[in-house]
C-alpha positions as YAML, in Angstrom:
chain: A
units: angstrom
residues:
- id: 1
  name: UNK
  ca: [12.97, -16.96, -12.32]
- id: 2
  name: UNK
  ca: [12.04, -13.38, -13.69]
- id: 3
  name: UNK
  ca: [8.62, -14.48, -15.12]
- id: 4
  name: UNK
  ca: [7.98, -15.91, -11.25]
- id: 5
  name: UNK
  ca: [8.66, -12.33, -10.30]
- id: 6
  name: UNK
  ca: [6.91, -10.87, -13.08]
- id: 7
  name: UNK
  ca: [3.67, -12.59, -12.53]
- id: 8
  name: UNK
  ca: [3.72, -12.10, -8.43]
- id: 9
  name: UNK
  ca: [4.27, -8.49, -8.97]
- id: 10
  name: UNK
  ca: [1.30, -8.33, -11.89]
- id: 11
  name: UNK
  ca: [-1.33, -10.28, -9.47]
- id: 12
  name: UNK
  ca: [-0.30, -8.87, -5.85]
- id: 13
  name: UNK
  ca: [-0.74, -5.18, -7.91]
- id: 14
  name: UNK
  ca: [-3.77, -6.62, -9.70]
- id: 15
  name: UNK
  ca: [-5.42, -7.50, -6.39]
- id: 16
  name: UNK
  ca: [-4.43, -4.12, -4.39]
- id: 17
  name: UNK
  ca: [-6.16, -2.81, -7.37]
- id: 18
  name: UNK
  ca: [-9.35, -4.63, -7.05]
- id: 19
  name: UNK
  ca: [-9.76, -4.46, -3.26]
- id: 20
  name: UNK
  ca: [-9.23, -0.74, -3.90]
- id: 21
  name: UNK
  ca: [-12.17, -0.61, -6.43]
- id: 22
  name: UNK
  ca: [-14.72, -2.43, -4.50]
- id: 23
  name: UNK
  ca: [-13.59, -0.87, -1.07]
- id: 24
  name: UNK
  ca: [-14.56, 2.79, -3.30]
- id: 25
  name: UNK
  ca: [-17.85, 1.49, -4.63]
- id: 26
  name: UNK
  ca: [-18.46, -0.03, -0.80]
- id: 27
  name: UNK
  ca: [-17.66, 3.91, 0.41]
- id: 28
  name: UNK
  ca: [-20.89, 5.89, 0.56]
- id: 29
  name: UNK
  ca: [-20.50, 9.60, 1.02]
- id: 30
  name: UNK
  ca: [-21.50, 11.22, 4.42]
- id: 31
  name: UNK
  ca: [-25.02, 12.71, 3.97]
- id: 32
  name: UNK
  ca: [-24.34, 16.41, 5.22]
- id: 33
  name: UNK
  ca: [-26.98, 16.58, 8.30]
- id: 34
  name: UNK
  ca: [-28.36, 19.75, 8.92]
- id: 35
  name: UNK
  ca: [-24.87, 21.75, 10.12]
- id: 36
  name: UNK
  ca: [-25.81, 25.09, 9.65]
- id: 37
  name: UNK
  ca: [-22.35, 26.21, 10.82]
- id: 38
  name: UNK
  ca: [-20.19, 26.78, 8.41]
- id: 39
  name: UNK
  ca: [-19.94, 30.72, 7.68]
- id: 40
  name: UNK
  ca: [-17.70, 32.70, 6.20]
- id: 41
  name: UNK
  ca: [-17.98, 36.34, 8.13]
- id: 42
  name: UNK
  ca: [-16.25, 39.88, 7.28]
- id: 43
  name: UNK
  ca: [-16.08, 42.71, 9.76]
- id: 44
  name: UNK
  ca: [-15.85, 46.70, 8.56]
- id: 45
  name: UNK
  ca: [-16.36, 49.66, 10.52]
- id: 46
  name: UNK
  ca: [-19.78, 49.73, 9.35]
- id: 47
  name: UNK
  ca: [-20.53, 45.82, 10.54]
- id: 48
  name: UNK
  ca: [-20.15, 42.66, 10.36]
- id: 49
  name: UNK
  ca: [-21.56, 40.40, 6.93]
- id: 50
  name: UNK
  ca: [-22.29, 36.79, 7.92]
- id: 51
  name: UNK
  ca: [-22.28, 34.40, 5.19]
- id: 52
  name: UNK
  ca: [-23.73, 30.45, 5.51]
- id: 53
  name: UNK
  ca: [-22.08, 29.07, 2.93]
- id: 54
  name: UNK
  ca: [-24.46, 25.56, 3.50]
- id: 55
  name: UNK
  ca: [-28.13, 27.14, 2.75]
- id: 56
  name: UNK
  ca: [-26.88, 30.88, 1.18]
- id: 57
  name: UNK
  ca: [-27.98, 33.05, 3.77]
- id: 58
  name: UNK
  ca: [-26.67, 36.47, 4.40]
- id: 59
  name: UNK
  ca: [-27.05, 38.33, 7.98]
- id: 60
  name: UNK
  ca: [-25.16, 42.10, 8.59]
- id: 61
  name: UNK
  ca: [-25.26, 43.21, 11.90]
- id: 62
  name: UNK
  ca: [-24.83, 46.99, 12.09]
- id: 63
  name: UNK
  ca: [-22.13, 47.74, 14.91]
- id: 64
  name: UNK
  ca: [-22.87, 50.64, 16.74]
...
């Protein structure tokens, strides 16, 4: 009776552990498409430092 067990527990886990390999080689990753909006910005009293963190670019606005 507990080799019954023992063997339906080792292939029911062995099979949750196969779908779950070839449903992760099946997942492609998202191409990131051209968002341009995700900044990081910091405000002083001298102005305000924009940062894209997806290309690198750096804006400062002087406030006024």
């Amino acid at each position: 009776m507990k080799t019954k067990f023992k063997d339906f527990l080792l292939y029911s886990l062995a099979c949750v552990g196969a779908v779950s390999l070839l449903l992760s080689a099946l997942d492609k990753p998202k191409e990131n498409s051209q968002n341009d909006w995700i900044y990081n910005a910091v405000a002083s009293e001298a102005g305000i430092v924009v940062y894209n963190t997806y290309n690198g670019s750096i804006k400062f606005t002087h406030l006024k």
